[in-house]
N, CA, C and O atoms as a GROMACS GRO file, in nm:
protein
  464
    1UNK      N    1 -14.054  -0.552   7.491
    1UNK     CA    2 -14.022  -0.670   7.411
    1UNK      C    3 -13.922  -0.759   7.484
    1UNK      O    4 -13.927  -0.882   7.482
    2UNK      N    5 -13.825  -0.682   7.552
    2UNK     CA    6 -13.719  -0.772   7.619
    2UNK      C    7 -13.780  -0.876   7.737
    2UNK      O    8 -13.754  -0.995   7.754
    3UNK      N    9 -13.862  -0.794   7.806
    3UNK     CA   10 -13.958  -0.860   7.874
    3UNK      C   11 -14.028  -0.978   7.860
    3UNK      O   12 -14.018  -1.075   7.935
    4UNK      N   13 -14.125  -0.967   7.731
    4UNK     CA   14 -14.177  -1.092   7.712
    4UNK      C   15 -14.062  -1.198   7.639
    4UNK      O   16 -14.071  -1.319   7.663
    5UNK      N   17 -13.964  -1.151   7.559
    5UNK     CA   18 -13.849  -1.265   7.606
    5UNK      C   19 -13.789  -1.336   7.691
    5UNK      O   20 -13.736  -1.446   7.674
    6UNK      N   21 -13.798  -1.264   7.796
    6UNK     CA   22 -13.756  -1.344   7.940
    6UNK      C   23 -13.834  -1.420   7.979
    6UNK      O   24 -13.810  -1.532   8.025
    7UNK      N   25 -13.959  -1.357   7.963
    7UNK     CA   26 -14.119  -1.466   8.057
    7UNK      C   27 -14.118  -1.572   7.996
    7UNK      O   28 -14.129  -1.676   8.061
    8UNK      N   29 -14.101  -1.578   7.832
    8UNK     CA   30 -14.110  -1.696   7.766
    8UNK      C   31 -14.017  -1.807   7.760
    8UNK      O   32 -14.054  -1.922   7.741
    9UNK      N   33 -13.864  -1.762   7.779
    9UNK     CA   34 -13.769  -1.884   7.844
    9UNK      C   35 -13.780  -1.929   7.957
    9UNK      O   36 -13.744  -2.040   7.997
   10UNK      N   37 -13.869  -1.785   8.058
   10UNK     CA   38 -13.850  -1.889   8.204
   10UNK      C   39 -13.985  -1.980   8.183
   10UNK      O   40 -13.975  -2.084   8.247
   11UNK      N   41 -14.116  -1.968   8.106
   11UNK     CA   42 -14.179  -2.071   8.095
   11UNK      C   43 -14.140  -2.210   8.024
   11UNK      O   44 -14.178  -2.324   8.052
   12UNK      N   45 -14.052  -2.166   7.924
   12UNK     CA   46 -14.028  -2.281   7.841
   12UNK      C   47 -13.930  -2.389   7.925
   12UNK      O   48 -13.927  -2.510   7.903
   13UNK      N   49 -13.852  -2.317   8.027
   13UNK     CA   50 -13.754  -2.375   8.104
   13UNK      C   51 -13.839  -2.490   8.195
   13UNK      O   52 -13.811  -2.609   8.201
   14UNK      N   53 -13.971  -2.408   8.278
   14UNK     CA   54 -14.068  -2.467   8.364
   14UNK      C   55 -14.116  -2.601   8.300
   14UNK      O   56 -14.120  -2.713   8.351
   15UNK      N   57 -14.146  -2.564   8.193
   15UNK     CA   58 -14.209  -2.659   8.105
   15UNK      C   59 -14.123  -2.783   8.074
   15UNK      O   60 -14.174  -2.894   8.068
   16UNK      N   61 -14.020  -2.767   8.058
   16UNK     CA   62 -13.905  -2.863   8.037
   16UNK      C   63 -13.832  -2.929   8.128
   16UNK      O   64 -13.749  -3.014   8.094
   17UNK      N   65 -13.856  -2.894   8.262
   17UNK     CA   66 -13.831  -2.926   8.415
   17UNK      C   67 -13.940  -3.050   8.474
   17UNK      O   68 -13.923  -3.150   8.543
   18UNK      N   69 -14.053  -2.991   8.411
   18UNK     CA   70 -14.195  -3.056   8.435
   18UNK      C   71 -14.177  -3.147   8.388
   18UNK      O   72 -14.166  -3.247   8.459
   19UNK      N   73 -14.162  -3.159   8.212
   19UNK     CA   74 -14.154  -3.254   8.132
   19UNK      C   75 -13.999  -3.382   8.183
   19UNK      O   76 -13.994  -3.502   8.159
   20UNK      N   77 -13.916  -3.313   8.242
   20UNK     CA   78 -13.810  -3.370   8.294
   20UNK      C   79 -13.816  -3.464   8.348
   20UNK      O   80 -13.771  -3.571   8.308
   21UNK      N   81 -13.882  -3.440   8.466
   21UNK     CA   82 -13.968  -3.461   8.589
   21UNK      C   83 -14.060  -3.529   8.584
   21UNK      O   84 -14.070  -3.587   8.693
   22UNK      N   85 -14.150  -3.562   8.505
   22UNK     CA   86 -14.250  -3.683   8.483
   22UNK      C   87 -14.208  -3.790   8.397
   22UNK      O   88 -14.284  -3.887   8.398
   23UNK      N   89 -14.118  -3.798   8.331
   23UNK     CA   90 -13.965  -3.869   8.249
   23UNK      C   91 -13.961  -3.953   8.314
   23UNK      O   92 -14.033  -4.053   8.311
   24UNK      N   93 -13.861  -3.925   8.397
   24UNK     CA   94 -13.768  -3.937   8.515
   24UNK      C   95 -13.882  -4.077   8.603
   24UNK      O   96 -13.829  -4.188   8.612
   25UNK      N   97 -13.987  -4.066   8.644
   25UNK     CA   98 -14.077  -4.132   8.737
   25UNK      C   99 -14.144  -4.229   8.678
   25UNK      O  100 -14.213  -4.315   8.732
   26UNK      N  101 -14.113  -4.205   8.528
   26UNK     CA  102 -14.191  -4.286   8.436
   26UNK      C  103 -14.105  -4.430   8.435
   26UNK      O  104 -14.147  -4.544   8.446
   27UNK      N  105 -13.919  -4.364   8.409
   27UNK     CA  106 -13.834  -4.459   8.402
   27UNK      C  107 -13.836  -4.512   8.546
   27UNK      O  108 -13.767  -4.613   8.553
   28UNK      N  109 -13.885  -4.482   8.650
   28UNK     CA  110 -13.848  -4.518   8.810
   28UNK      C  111 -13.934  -4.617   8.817
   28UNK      O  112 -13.913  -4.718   8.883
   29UNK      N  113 -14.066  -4.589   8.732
   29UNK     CA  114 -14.177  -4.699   8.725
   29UNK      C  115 -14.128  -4.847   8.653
   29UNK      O  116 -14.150  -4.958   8.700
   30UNK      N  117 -14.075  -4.826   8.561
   30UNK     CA  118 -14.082  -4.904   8.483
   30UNK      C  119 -13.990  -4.990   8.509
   30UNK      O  120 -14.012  -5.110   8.491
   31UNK      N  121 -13.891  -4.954   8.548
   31UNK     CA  122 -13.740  -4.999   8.628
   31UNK      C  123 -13.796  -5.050   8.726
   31UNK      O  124 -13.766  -5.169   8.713
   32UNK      N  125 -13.861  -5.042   8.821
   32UNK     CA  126 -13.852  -5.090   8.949
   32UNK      C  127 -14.026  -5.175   8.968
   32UNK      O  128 -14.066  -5.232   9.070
   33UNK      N  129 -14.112  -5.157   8.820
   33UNK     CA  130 -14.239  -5.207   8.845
   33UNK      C  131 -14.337  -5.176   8.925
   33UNK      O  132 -14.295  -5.121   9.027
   34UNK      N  133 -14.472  -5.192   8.920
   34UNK     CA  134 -14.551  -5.139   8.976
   34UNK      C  135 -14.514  -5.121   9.122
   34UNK      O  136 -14.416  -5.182   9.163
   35UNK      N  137 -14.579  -5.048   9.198
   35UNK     CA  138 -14.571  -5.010   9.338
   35UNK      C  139 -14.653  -5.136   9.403
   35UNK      O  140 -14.698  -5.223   9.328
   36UNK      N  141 -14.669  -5.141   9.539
   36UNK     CA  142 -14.766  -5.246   9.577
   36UNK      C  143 -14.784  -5.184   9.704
   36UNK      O  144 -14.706  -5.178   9.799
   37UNK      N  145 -14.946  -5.124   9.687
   37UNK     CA  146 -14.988  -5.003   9.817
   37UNK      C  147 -15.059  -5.121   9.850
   37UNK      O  148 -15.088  -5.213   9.775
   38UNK      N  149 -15.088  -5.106   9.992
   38UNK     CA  150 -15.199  -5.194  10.052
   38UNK      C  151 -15.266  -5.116  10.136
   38UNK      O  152 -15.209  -5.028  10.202
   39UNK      N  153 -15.393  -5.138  10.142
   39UNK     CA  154 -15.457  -5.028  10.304
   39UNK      C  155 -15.479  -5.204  10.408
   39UNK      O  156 -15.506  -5.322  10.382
   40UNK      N  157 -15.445  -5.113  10.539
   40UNK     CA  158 -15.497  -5.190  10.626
   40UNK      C  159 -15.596  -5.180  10.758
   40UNK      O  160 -15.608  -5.059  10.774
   41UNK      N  161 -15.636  -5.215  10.811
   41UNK     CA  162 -15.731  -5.192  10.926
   41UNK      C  163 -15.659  -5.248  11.061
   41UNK      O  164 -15.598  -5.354  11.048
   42UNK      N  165 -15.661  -5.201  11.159
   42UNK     CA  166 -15.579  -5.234  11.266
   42UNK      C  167 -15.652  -5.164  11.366
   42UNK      O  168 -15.662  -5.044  11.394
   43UNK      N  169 -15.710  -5.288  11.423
   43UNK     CA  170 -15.785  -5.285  11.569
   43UNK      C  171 -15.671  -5.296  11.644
   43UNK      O  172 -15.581  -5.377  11.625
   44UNK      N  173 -15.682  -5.166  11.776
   44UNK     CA  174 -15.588  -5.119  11.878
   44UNK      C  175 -15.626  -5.128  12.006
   44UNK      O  176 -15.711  -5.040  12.023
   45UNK      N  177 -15.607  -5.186  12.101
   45UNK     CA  178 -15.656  -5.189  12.254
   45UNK      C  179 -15.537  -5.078  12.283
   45UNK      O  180 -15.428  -5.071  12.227
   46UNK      N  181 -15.594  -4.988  12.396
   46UNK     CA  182 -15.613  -4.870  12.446
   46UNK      C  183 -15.577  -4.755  12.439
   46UNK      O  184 -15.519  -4.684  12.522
   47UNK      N  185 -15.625  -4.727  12.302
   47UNK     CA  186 -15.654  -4.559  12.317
   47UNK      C  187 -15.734  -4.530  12.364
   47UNK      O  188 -15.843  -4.584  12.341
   48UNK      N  189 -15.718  -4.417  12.464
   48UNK     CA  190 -15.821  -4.339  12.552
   48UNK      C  191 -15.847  -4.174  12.489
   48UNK      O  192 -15.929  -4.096  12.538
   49UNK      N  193 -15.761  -4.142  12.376
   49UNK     CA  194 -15.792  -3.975  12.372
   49UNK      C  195 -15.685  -3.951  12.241
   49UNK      O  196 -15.587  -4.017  12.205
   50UNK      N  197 -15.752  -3.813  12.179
   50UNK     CA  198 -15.702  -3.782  12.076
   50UNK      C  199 -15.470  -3.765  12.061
   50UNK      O  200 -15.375  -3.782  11.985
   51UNK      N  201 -15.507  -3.725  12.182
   51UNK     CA  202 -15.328  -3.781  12.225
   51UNK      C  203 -15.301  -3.893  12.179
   51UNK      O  204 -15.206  -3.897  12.102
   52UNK      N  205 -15.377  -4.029  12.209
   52UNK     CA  206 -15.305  -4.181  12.185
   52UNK      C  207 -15.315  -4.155  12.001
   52UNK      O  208 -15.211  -4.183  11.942
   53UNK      N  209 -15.415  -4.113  11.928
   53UNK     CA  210 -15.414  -4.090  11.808
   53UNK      C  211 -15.288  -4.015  11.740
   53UNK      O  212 -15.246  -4.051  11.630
   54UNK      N  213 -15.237  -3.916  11.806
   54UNK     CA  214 -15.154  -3.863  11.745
   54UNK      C  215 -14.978  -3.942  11.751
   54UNK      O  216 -14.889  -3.928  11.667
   55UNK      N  217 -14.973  -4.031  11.897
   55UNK     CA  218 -14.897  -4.088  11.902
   55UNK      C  219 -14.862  -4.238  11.808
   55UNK      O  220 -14.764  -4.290  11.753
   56UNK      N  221 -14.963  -4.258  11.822
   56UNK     CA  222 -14.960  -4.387  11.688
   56UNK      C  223 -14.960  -4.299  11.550
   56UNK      O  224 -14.845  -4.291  11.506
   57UNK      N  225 -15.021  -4.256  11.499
   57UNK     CA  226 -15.007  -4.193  11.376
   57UNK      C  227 -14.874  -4.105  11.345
   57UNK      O  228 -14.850  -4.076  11.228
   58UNK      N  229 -14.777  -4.058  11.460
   58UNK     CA  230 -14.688  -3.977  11.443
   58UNK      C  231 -14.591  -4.108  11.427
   58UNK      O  232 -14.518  -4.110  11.328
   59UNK      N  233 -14.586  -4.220  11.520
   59UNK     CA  234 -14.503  -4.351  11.518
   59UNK      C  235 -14.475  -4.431  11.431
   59UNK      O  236 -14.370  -4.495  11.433
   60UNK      N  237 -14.584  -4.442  11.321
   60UNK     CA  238 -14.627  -4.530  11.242
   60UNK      C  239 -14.569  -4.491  11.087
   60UNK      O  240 -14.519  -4.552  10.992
   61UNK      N  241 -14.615  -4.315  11.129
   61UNK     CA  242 -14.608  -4.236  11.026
   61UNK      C  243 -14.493  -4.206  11.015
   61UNK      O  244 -14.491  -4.106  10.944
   62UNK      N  245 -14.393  -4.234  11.043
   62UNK     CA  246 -14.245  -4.239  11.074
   62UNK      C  247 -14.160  -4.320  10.961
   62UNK      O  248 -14.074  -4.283  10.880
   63UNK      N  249 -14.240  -4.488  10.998
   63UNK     CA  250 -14.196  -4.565  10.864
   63UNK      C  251 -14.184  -4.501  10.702
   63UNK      O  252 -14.254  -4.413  10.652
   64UNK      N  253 -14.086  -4.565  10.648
   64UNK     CA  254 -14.056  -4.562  10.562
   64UNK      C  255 -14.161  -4.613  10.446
   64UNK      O  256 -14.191  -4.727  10.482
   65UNK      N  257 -14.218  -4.590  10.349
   65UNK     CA  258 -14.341  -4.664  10.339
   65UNK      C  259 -14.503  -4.618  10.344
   65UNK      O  260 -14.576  -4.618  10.245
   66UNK      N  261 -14.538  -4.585  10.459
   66UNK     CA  262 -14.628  -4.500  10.493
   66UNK      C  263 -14.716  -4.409  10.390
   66UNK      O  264 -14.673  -4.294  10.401
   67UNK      N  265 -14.785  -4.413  10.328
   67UNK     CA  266 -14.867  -4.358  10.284
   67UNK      C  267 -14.950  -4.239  10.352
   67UNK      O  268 -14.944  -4.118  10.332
   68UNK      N  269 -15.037  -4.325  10.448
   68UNK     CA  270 -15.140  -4.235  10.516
   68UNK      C  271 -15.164  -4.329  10.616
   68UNK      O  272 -15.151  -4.450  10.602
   69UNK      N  273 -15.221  -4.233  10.782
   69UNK     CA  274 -15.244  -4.316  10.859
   69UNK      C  275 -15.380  -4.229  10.934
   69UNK      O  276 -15.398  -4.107  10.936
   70UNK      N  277 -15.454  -4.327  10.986
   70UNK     CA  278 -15.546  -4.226  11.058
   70UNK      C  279 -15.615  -4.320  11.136
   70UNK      O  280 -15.669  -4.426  11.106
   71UNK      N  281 -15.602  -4.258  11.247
   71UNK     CA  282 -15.612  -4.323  11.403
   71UNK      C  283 -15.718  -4.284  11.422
   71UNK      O  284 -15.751  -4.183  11.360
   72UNK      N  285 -15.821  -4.352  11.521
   72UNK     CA  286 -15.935  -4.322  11.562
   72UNK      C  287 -15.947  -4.420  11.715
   72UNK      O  288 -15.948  -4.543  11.726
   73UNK      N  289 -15.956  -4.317  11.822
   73UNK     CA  290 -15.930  -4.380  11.927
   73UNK      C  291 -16.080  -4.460  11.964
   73UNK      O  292 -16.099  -4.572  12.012
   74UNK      N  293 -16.171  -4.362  11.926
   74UNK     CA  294 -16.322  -4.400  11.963
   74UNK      C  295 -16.375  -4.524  11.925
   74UNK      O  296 -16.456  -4.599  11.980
   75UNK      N  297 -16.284  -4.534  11.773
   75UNK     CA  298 -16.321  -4.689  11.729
   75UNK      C  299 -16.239  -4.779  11.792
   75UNK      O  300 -16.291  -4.889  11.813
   76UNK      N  301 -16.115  -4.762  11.830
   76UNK     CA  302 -15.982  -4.850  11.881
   76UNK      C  303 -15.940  -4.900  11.719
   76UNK      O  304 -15.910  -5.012  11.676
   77UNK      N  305 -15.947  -4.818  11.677
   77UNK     CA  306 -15.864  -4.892  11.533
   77UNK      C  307 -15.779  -4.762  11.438
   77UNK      O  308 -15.794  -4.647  11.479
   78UNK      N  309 -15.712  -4.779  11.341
   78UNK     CA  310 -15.635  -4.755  11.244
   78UNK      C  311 -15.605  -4.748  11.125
   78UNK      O  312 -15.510  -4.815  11.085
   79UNK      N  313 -15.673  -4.671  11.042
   79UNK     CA  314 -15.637  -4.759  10.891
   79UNK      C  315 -15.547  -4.685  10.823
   79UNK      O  316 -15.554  -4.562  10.819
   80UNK      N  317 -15.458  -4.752  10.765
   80UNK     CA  318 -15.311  -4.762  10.706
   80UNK      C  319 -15.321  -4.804  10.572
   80UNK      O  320 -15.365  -4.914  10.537
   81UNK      N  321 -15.260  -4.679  10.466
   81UNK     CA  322 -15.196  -4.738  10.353
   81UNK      C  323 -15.065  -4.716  10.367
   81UNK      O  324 -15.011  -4.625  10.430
   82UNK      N  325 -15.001  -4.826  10.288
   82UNK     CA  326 -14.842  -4.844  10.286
   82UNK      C  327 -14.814  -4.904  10.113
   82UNK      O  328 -14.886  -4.950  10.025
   83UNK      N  329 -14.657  -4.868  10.128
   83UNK     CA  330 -14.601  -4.978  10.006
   83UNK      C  331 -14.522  -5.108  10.103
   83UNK      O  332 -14.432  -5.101  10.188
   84UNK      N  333 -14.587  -5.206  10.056
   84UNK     CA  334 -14.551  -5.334  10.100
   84UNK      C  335 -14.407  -5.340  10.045
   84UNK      O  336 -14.327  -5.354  10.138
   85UNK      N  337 -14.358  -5.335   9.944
   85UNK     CA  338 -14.209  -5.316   9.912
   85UNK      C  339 -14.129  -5.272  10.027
   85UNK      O  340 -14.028  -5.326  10.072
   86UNK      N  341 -14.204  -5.138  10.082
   86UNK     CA  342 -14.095  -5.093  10.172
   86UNK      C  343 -14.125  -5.113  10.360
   86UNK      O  344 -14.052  -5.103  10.459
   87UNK      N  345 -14.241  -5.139  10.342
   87UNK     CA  346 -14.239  -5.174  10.509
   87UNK      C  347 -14.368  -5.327  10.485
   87UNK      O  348 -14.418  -5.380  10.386
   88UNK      N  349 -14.377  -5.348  10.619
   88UNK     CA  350 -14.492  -5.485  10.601
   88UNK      C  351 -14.531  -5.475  10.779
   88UNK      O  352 -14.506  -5.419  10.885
   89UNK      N  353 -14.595  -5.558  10.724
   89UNK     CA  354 -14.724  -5.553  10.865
   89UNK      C  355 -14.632  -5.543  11.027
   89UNK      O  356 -14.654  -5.468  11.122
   90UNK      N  357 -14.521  -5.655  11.011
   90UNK     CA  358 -14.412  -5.685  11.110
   90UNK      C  359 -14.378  -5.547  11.167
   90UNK      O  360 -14.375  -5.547  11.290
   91UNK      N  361 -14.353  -5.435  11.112
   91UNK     CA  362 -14.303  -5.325  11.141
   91UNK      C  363 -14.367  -5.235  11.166
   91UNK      O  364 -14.308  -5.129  11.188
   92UNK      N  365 -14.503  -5.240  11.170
   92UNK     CA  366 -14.616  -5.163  11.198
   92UNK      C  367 -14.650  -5.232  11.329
   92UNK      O  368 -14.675  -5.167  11.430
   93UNK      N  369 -14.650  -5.285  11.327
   93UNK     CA  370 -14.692  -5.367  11.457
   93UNK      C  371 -14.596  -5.301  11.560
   93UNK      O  372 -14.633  -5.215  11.640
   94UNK      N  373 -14.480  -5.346  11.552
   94UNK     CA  374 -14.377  -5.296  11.646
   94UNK      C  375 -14.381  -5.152  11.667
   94UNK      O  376 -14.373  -5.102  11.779
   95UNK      N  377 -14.397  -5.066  11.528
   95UNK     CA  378 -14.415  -4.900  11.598
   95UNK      C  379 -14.542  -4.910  11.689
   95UNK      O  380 -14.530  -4.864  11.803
   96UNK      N  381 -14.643  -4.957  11.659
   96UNK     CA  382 -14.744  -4.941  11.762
   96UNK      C  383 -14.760  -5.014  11.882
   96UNK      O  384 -14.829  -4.958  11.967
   97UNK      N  385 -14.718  -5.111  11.905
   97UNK     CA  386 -14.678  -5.148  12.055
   97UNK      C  387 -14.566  -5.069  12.103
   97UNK      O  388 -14.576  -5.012  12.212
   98UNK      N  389 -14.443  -5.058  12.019
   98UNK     CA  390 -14.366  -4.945  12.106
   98UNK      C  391 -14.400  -4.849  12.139
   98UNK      O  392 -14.311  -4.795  12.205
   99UNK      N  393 -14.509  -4.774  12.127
   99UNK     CA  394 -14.594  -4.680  12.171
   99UNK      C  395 -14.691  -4.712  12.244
   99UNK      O  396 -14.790  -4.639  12.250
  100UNK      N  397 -14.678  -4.863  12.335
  100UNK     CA  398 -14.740  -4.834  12.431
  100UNK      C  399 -14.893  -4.963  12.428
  100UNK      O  400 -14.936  -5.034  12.519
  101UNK      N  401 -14.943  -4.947  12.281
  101UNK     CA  402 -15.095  -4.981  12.288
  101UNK      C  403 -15.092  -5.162  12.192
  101UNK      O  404 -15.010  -5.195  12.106
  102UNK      N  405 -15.177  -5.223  12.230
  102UNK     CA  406 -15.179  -5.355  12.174
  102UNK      C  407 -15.253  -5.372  12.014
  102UNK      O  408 -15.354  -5.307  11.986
  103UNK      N  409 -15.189  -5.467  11.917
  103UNK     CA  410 -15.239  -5.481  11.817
  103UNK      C  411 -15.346  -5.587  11.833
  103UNK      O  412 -15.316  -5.704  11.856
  104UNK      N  413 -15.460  -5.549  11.822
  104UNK     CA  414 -15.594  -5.669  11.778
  104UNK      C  415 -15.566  -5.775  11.691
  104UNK      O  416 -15.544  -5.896  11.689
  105UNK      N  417 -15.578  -5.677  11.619
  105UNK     CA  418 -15.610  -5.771  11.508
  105UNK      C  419 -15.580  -5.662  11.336
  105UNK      O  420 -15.623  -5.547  11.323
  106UNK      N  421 -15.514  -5.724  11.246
  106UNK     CA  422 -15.490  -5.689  11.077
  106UNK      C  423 -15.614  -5.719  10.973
  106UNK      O  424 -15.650  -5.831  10.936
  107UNK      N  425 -15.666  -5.607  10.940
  107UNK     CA  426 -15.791  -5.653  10.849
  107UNK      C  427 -15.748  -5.586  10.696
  107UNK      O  428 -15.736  -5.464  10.683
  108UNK      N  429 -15.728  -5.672  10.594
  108UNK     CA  430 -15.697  -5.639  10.463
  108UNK      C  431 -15.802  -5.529  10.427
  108UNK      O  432 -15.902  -5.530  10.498
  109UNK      N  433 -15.796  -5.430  10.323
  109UNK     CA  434 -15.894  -5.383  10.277
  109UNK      C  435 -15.866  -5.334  10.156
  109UNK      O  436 -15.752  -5.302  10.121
  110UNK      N  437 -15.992  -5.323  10.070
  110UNK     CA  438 -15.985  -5.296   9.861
  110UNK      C  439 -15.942  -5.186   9.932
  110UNK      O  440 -15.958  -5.159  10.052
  111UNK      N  441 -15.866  -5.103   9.811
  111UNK     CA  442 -15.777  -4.965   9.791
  111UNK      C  443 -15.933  -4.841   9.779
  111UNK      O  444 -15.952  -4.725   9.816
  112UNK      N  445 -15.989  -4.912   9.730
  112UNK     CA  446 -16.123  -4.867   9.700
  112UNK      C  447 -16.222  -4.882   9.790
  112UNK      O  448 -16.328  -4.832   9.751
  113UNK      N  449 -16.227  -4.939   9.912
  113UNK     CA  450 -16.336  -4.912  10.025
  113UNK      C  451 -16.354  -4.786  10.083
  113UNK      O  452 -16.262  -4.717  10.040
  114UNK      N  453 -16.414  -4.731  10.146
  114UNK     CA  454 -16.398  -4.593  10.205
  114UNK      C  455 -16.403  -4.637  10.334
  114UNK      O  456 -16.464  -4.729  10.388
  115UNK      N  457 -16.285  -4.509  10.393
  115UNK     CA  458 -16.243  -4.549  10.526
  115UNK      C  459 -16.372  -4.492  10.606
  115UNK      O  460 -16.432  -4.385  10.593
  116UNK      N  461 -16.402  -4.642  10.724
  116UNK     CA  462 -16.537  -4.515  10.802
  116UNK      C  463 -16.468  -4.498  10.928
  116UNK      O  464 -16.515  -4.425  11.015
   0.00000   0.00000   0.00000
């Protein structure tokens, strides 16, 4: 019996941590307003190999901001989600030339396209 007394405060505790915890993000939302993710497309002159991929994506992926990044050398391009709040195109740019490789060109894309 003592037993299932214990299991049941440490769930009720979990439960109330959880509930804490999704509170908490609700007020972060509401306070600070929607987020503003953007994906982007970013044609790259010269990657040659899964190395240049990991170097831009480790560079990029660095920012503050950053969502997701995924490099594809074969295509010479990049596609990037971010929160525009916290970083913008200006600063993406610069991690990836400081690593070496040239920006093409910025192609907007719906949140909802699938990356090919």
């Amino acid at each position: 019996m003592k037993t299932f007394r214990i299991n049941i405060f440490i769930l009720s505790a979990v439960f109330f941590l959880i509930g804490f915890s999704c509170k908490n993000e609700s007020v972060k939302s509401a306070k600070n307003g929607a987020v503003d993710i953007k994906r982007i497309e970013v044609s790259i002159n010269g990657m040659t190999c899964t190395g240049c991929e990991q170097i831009i994506e480790g560079n990029v992926g660095k920012l503050d901001g950053i969502k997701s990044i995924e490099a594809a050398y074969t295509l010479n391009k990049a596609t990037i989600e971010f929160d525009a709040e916290k970083v913008d195109t200006g600063k993406i740019r610069t991690a990836i030339t400081g690593s070496g490789y040239k920006v093409a060109a910025f192609t907007y894309l719906h949140l909802n396209d699938s990356i090919k």
